[in-house]
N, C-alpha and C positions, 0 to 999 in steps of 0.2 A: 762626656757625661760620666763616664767609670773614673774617669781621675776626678772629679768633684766629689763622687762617692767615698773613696780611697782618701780622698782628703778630711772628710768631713767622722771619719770612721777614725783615722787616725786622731784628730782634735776632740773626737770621743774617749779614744785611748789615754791622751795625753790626760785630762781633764778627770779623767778616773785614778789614773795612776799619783794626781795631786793631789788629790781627795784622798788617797789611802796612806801617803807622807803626815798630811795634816793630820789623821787618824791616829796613825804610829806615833806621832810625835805627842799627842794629848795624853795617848793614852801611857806612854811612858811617866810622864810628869803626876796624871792622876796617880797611877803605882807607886810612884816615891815622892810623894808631896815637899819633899825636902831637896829636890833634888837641883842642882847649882852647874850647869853646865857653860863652857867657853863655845862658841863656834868651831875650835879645832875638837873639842872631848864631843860635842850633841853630829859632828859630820863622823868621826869613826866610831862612836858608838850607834851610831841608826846604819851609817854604812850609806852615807850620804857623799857626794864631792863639796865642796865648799860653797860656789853659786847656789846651788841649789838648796841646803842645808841652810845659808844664810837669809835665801828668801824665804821661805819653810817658816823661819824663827822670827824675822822681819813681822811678816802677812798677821802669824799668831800674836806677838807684840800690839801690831793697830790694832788686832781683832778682843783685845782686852784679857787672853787670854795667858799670855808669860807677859815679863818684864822685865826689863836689860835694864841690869844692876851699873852702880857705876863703875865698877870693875869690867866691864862686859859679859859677865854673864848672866843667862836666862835660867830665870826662875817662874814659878806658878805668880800669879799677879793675886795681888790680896785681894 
């Protein structure tokens, strides 16, 4: 029963700690509404790894919120 707890606390963790990516990441783009990033400049400027940083910009892309230019980078979606 205490490892299903520890499990379930953790997948709290994790689920918070994506929720605050996606945060950071919105709210960088609403501060520079101009702002033109690659996968390699938006993963060292947040201070992301790349997996993760790509999913981050992925998720926000379906979610109507940036859009990947044909160059690949992410921008604010009109």
């Amino acid at each position: 029963m205490k490892l299903a707890t520890s499990r379930a606390i953790s997948h709290q963790q994790f689920a918070l700690e994506r929720q605050r990516l996606f945060e950071r990441v919105r709210a960088e783009y609403r501060e520079m509404p101009g702002l033109r990033l690659s996968l390699a400049q938006a993963a060292r400027l947040l201070g992301m790894d790349r997996p993760v940083c790509s999913d981050v910009l992925h998720t926000l892309v379906r979610d109507g919120f940036l859009r990947e230019t044909p160059r690949g980078d992410y921008v604010l979606a009109d």
